[in-house]
C-alpha positions as protocol buffer text, in pm:
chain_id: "A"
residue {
  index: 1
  type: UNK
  ca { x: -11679 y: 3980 z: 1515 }
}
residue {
  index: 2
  type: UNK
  ca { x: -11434 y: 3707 z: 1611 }
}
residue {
  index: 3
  type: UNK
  ca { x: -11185 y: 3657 z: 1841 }
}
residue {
  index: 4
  type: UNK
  ca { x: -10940 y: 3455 z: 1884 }
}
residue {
  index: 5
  type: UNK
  ca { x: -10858 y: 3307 z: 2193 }
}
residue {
  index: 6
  type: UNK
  ca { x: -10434 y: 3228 z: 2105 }
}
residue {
  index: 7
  type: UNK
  ca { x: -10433 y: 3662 z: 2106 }
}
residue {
  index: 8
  type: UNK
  ca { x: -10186 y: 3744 z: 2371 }
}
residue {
  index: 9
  type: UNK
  ca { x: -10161 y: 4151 z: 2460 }
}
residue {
  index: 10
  type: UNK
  ca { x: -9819 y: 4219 z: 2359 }
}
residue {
  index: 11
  type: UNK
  ca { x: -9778 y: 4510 z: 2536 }
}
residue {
  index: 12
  type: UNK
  ca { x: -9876 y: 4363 z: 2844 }
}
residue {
  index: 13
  type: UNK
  ca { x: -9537 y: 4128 z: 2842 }
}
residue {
  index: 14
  type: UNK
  ca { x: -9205 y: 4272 z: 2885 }
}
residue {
  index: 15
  type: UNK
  ca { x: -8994 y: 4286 z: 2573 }
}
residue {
  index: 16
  type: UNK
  ca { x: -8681 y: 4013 z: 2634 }
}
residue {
  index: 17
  type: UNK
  ca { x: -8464 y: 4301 z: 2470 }
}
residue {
  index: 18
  type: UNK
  ca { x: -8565 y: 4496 z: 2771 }
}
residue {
  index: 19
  type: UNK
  ca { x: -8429 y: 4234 z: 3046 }
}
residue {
  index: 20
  type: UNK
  ca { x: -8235 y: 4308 z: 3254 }
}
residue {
  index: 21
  type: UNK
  ca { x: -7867 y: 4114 z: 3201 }
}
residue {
  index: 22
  type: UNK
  ca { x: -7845 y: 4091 z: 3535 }
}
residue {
  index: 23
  type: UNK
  ca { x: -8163 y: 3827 z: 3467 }
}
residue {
  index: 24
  type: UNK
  ca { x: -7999 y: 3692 z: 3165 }
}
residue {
  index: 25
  type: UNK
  ca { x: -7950 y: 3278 z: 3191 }
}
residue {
  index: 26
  type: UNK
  ca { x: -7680 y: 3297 z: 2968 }
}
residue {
  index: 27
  type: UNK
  ca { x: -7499 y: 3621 z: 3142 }
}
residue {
  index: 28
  type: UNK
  ca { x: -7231 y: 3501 z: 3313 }
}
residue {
  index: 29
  type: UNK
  ca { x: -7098 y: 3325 z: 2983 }
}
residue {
  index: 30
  type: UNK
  ca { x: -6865 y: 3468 z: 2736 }
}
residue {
  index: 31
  type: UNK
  ca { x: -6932 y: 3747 z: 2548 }
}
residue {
  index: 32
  type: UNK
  ca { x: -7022 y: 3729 z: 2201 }
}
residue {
  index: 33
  type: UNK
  ca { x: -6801 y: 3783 z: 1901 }
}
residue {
  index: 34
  type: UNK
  ca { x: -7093 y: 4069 z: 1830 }
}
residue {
  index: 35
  type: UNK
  ca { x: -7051 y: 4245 z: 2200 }
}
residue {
  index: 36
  type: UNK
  ca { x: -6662 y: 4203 z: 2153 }
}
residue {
  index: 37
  type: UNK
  ca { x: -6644 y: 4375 z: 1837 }
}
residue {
  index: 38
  type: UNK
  ca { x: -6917 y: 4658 z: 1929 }
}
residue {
  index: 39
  type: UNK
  ca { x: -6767 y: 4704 z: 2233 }
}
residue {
  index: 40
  type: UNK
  ca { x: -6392 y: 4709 z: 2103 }
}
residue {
  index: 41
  type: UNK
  ca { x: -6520 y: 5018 z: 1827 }
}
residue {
  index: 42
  type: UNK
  ca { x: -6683 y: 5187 z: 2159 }
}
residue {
  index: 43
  type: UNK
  ca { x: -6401 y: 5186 z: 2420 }
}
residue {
  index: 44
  type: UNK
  ca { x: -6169 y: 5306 z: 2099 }
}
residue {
  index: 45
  type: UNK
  ca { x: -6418 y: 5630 z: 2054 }
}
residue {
  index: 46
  type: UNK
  ca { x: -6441 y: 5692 z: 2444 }
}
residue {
  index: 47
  type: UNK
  ca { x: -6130 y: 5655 z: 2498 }
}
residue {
  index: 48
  type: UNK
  ca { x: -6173 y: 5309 z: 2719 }
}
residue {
  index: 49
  type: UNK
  ca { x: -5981 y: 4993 z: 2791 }
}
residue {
  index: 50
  type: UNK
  ca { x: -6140 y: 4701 z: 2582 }
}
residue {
  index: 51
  type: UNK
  ca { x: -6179 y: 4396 z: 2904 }
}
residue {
  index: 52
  type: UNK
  ca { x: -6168 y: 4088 z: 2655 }
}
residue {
  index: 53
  type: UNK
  ca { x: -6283 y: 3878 z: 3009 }
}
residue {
  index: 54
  type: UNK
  ca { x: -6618 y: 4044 z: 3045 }
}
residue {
  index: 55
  type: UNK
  ca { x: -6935 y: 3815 z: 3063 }
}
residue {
  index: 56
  type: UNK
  ca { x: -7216 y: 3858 z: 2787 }
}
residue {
  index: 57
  type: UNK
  ca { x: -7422 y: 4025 z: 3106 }
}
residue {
  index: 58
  type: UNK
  ca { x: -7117 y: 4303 z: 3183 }
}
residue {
  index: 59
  type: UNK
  ca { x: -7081 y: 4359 z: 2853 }
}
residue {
  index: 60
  type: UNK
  ca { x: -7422 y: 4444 z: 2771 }
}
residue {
  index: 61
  type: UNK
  ca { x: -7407 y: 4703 z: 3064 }
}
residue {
  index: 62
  type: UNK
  ca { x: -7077 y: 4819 z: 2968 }
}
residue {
  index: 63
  type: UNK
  ca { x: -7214 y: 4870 z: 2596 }
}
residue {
  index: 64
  type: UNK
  ca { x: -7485 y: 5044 z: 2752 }
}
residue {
  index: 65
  type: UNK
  ca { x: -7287 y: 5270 z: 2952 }
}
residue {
  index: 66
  type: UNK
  ca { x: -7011 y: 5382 z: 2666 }
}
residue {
  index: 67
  type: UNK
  ca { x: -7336 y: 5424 z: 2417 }
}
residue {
  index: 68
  type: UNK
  ca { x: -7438 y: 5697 z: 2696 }
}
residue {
  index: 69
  type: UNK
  ca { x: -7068 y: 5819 z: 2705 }
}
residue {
  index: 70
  type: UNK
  ca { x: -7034 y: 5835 z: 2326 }
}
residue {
  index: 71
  type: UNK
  ca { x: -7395 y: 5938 z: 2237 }
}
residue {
  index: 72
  type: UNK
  ca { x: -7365 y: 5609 z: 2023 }
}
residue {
  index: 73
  type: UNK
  ca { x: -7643 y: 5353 z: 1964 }
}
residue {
  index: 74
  type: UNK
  ca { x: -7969 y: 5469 z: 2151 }
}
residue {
  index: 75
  type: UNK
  ca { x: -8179 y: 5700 z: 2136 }
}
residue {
  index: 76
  type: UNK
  ca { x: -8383 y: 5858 z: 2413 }
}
């Protein structure tokens, strides 16, 4: 049997997808043209005001937080 050394344990690292955006290094910079439109189509369905100023980091959370709202996006 071999092994090879360059084998990392992925589930021993923490998925990036998973970080917090509060950790993010590009969070406090604009939101993307992706969040903005995602985001627009949420606050629309719940019923929200769309905040064009938001940072890529609130965004995320407020994705997050209309997705829960909505029961858009993910699953638990």
């Amino acid at each position: 049997m071999t092994t090879n050394k360059n084998t990392v344990n992925e589930q021993a690292l923490p998925s990036n997808t998973e970080k917090d955006p509060d950790d993010w290094a590009t969070g406090a910079e604009t939101m993307t043209g992706a969040q903005a439109s995602y985001l627009k189509t949420l606050c629309t369905e719940a019923d929200e005001a769309f905040d064009p100023t938001l940072t890529k980091g609130e965004a995320s959370k407020r994705i997050d937080a209309l997705q829960a709202a909505t029961g858009r996006g993910k699953s638990h």
